[in-house]
N, C-alpha and C positions, 0 to 999 in steps of 0.2 A: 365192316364185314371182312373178315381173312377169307385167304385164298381157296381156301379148304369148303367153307360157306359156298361160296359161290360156284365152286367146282358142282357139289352135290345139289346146288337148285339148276347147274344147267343140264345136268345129268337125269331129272325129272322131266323134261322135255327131249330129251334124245329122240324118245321111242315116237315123238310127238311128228319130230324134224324128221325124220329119217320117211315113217312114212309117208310125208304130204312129197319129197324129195322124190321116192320110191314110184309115188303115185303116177308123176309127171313125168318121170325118165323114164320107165317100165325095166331097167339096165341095172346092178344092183352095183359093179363098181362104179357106172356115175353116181349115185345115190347117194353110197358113202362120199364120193368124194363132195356131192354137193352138201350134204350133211354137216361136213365138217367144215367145209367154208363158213356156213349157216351158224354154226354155233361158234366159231371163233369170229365173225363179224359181232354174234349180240353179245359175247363176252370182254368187248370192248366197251359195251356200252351201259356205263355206270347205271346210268337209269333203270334197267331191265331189273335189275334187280332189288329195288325200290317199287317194282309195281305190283301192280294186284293180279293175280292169274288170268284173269279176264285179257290185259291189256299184254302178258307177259304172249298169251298163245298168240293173240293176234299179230302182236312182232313175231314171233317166231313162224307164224303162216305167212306171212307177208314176205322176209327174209330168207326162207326156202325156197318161196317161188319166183323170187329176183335171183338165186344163187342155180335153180333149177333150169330157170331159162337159159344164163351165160354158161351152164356146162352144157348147156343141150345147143346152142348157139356155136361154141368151142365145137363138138361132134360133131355138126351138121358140116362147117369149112374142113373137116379131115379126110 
């Protein structure tokens, strides 16, 4: 799968990431920024996109809300 592949399957879940992020931060710059941590952690990961949508959102809900917490954790010490 080239670069380009992979770009546009994580770009079908943006809207996915952003708002479970959105959801948990209520703040929309932490959002994006959790967003983007979210999708550049699961674009590390070969796997993700080998799987079935089923298994693709549940990473990507799981991923959000571990990247959701540590920006909301980062906030809460400023």
């Amino acid at each position: 799968m080239d670069r380009q592949e992979k770009i546009a399957i994580l770009r079908q879940y943006e809207p996915y990431c952003y708002q479970i992020c959105h959801y948990l931060l209520q703040r929309e710059p932490q959002a994006s920024r959790a967003a983007e941590a979210t999708l550049l952690n699961i674009a590390g990961d070969a796997r993700f996109f080998t799987d079935s949508d089923e298994a693709r959102r549940e990473k990507v809900l799981r991923t959000s809300i571990r990247a959701s917490l540590l920006r909301q954790g980062k906030s809460d010490t400023m």
